[in-house]
N, C-alpha and C positions, 0 to 999 in steps of 0.2 A: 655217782654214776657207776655204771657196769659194764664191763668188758665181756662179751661172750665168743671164745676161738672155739668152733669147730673143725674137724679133722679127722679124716680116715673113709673120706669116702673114694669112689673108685668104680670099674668094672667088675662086674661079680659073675659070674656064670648062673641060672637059672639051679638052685640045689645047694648052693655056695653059701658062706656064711661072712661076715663083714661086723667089725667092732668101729664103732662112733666114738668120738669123745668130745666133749666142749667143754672147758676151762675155763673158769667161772674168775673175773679180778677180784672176788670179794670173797671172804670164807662161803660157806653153803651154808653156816648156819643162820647167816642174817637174813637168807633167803627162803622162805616160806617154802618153796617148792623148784622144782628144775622138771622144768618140759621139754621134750622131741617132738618137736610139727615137722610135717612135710609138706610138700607141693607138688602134684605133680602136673604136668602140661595140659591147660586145659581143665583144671578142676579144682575147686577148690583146697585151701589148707585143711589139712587137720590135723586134729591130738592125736599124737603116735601112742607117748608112753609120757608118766608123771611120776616122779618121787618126791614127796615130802622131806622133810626136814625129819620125822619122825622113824621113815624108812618107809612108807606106806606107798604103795606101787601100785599103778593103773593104766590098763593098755585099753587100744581098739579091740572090740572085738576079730577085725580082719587079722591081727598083728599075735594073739593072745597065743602064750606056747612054741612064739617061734623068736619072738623077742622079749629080751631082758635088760632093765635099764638097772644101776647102780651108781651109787655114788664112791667116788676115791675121797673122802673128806681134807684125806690130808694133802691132798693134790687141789683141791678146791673143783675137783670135777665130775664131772658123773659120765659114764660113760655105756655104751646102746648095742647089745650087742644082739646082732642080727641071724638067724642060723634060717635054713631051707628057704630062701630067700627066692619070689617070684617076680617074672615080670612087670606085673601089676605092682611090684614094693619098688620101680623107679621113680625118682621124685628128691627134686631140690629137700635135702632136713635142713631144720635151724633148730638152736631152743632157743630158751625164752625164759625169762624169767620176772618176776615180779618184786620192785625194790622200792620202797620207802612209797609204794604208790603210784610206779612208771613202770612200764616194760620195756624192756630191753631183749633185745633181740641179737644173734650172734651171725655172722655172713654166711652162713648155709655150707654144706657140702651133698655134694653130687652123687647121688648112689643111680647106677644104671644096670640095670638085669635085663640082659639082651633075652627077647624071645629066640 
């Protein structure tokens, strides 16, 4: 099994920028990949940003330019960092990840950018 702790979300001012992190219980490199999904009220999830095990990086196109996701290997975590950040970027994040063939998913945190 996989533990996934998210952390660092919060109120952001519209223009603000906001670092994620989720904390993976298994090294990063058992794991294929580490994803940021969001939610927000009313609409569907979706792929925020993806790094590989490789370091191979993919975002939304809404997202691209203003978000950068990384990995801390040695922390076992990857972490989302957010800059010019709009109200339209509120939305429950989790990630996700994919292990032995299960996804696992980590308790979300809360990013809000008041209009």
């Amino acid at each position: 099994q996989v533990q996934l702790v998210e952390s660092g979300g919060g109120l952001v001012q519209a223009g603000g920028s906001r670092r994620l992190s989720c904390k993976s219980s298994v090294s990063l490199f058992s794991l294929s990949a580490m994803n940021w999904y969001r939610q927000a009220p009313g609409k569907q999830r979706e792929l925020v940003a993806r790094v590989t095990t490789g370091g191979t990086t993919d975002y939304a196109d809404s997202v691209k330019g203003r978000f950068t996701i990384s990995r801390e290997n040695v922390k076992n975590s990857v972490d989302h960092q957010m800059n010019s950040l709009k109200p339209e970027d509120t939305a429950d994040y989790s990630c996700k990840v994919i292990f032995v063939g299960k996804n696992y998913w980590g308790q979300g945190t809360q990013v809000t950018v008041p209009s």
